[in-house]
N, C-alpha and C positions, 0 to 999 in steps of 0.2 A: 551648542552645548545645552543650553537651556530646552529649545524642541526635543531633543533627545531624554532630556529629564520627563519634561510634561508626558512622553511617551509612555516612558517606563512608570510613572504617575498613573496611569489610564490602564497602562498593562502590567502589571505586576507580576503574573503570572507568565509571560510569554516564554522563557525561557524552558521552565517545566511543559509547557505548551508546544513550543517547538521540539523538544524530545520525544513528545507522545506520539505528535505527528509524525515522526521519522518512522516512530515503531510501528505508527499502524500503516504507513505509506510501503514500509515492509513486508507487512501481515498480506495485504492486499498484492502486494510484487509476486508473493510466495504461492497467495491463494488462486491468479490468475494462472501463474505458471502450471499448476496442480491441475486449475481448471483446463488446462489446452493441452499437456500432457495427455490426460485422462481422456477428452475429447478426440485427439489422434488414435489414442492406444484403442478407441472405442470404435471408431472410424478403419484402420487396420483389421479388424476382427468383424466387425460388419462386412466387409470384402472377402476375407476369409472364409464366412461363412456363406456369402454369395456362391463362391465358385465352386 
């Protein structure tokens, strides 16, 4: 109990801290996918225009 206090003593914020991090571990889930999306969709059309 007490290590657990001293914790939250040290970190105060974690909580607020750990939501931010979800949303930006989100942001970054969303922006890779976008990125590899757009890199296939660019890659198909590069062939495209090959043939």
């Amino acid at each position: 109990m007490q290590a657990t206090m001293q914790k939250n003593k040290k970190m105060p914020l974690k909580r607020h801290h750990k939501r931010q991090a979800t949303v930006l571990g989100l942001r970054i889930q969303t922006y890779q996918q976008a990125k590899t999306r757009t890199k296939k969709a660019w890659k198909s059309q590069s062939q495209r225009l090959q043939r």
